[in-house]
C-alpha positions as CSV (number, residue, x, y, z in Angstrom):
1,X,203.5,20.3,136.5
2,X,206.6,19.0,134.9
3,X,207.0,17.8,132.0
4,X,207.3,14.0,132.5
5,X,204.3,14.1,134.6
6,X,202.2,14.9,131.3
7,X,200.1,12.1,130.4
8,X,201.2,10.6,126.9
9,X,199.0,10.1,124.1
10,X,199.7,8.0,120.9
11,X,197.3,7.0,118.3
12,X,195.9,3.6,118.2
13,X,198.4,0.8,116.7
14,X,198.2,0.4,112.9
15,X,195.6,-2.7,111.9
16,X,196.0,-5.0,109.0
17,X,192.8,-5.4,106.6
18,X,192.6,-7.8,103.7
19,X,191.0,-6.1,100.5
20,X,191.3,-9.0,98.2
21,X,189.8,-6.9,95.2
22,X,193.2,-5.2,95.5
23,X,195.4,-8.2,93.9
24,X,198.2,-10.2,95.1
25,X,197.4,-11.1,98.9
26,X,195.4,-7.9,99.4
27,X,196.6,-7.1,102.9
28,X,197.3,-3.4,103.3
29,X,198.3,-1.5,106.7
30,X,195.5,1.2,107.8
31,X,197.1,3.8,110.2
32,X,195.2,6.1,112.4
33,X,195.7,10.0,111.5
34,X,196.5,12.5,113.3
35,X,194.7,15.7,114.0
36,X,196.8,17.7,111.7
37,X,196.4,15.6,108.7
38,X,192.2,15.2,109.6
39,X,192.3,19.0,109.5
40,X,194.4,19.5,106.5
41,X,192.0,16.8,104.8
42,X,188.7,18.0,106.2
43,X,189.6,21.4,104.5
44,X,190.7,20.4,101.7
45,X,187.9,21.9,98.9
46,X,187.3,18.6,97.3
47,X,184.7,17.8,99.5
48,X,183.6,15.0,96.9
49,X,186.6,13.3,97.5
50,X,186.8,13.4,101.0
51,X,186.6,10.1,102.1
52,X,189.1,8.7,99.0
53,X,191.6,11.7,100.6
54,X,191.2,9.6,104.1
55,X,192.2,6.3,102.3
56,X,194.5,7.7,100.3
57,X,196.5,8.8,104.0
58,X,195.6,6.2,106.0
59,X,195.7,2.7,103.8
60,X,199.6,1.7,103.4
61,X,201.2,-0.9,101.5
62,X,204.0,-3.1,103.0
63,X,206.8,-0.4,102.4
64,X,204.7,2.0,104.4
65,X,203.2,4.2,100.9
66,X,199.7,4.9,100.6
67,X,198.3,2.2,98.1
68,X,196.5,4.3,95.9
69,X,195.7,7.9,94.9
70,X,192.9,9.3,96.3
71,X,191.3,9.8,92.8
72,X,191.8,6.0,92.4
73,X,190.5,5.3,96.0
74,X,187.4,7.4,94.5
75,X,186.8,4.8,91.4
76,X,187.6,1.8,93.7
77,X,185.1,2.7,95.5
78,X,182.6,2.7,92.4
79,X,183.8,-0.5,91.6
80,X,183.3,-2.1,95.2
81,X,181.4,0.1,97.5
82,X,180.9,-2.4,100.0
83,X,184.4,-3.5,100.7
84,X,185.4,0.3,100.7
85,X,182.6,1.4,103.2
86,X,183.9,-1.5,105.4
87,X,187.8,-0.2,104.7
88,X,186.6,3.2,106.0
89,X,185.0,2.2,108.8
90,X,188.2,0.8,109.8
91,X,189.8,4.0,109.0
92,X,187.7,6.5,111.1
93,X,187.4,4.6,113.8
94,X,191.8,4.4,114.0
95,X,191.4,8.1,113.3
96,X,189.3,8.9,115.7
97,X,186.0,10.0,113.5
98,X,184.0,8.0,115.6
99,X,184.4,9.4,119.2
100,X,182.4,6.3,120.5
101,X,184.3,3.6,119.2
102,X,187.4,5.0,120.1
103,X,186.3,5.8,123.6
104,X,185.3,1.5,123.9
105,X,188.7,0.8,122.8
């Protein structure tokens, strides 16, 4: 096998997702990860703050920089559980957390 003949792999396009809680016109940029960074965050020792350290790598502004810390992910969360549950949804399914949804799409 050469090379070129390799199948190629990307991860699934970027999505936009409205989070009007947010301020201004709430639209952020959520980007799949990729397996190093799910590693790196799935070790990391915080376990509480798992899910914020997903957000905080995978939600992006218009520049392309995260939105938020994670610890402020973390109190958003507090503040509006269900729009962040939905937000992570959308987040481990671009990063591939849920094998089934990314095998339907």
């Amino acid at each position: 096998m050469r090379a070129e003949q390799a199948q190629k792999f990307q991860l699934p396009a970027p999505e936009q997702f409205t989070i009007p809680e947010l301020g201004g016109d709430g639209v952020v940029t959520v980007v799949g990860l990729g397996f190093g960074e799910k590693m790196v965050i799935c070790r990391d020792p915080r376990e509480s703050l798992r899910a914020a350290l997903l957000t905080e790598a995978a939600v992006r502004d218009d520049e392309g920089n995260p939105v938020m810390d994670a610890a402020s992910w973390d109190a958003f969360g507090i503040a509006h559980e269900v729009q962040y549950i939905k937000l992570l949804e959308v987040v481990r399914r671009l990063s591939g957390f849920d094998s089934v949804a990314v095998k339907k799409s």
